[in-house]
Steps between C-alpha positions, in 0.01 A plus 500: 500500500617596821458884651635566805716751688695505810688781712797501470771783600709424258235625228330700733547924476549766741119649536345794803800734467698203535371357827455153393491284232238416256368281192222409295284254649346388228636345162629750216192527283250438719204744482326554861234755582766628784860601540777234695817453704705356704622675769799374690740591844774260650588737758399754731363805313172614377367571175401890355219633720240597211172543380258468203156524390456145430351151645811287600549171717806296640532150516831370704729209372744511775655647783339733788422818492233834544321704226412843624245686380422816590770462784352203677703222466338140455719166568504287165653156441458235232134397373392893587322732230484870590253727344673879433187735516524761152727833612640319868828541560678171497814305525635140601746471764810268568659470837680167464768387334293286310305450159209711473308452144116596432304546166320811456152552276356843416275643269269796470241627678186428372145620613 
């Protein structure tokens, strides 16, 4: 049995007050102690500047871009994981016309 996913924007939905595009990561059915997706820019733009009371991460797939969090920005290409701290503002940015696709992790707080 094979379970696997990929992004693609031709599945993939609107998603941050439609700033980019987004997907499950994971396979339908799947149960996983944390929520998932794919988030995805091919050209200049950023997506919804937001916040949340929960643990979260990045890890980027392709392209170059910044996360900023709590308005300082931080350079991110391929192979880098960003941790969002619980209630930081936070958004990925695109200034290339280029591919820009990350998977992003979150889950509650816990003590």
């Amino acid at each position: 049995m094979e379970l696997k996913t990929r992004f693609s924007t031709d599945t993939a939905h609107k998603a941050h007050q439609d700033t980019i595009l987004a997907s499950d990561v994971l396979p339908a059915g799947m149960k996983a102690p944390f929520d998932h997706a794919w988030g995805y820019l091919d050209a200049p733009g950023e997506m919804e500047y937001h916040k949340h009371n929960k643990e979260e991460v990045y890890f980027f797939f392709q392209g170059d871009g910044f996360v900023r969090i709590d308005g300082e920005e931080i350079p991110v290409t391929v192979g880098d994981v960003v941790r969002i701290p619980p209630d930081a503002m936070h958004t990925v940015v695109n200034r290339k016309h280029q591919k820009l696709l990350w998977a992003a992790l979150w889950w509650p707080v816990t003590e």
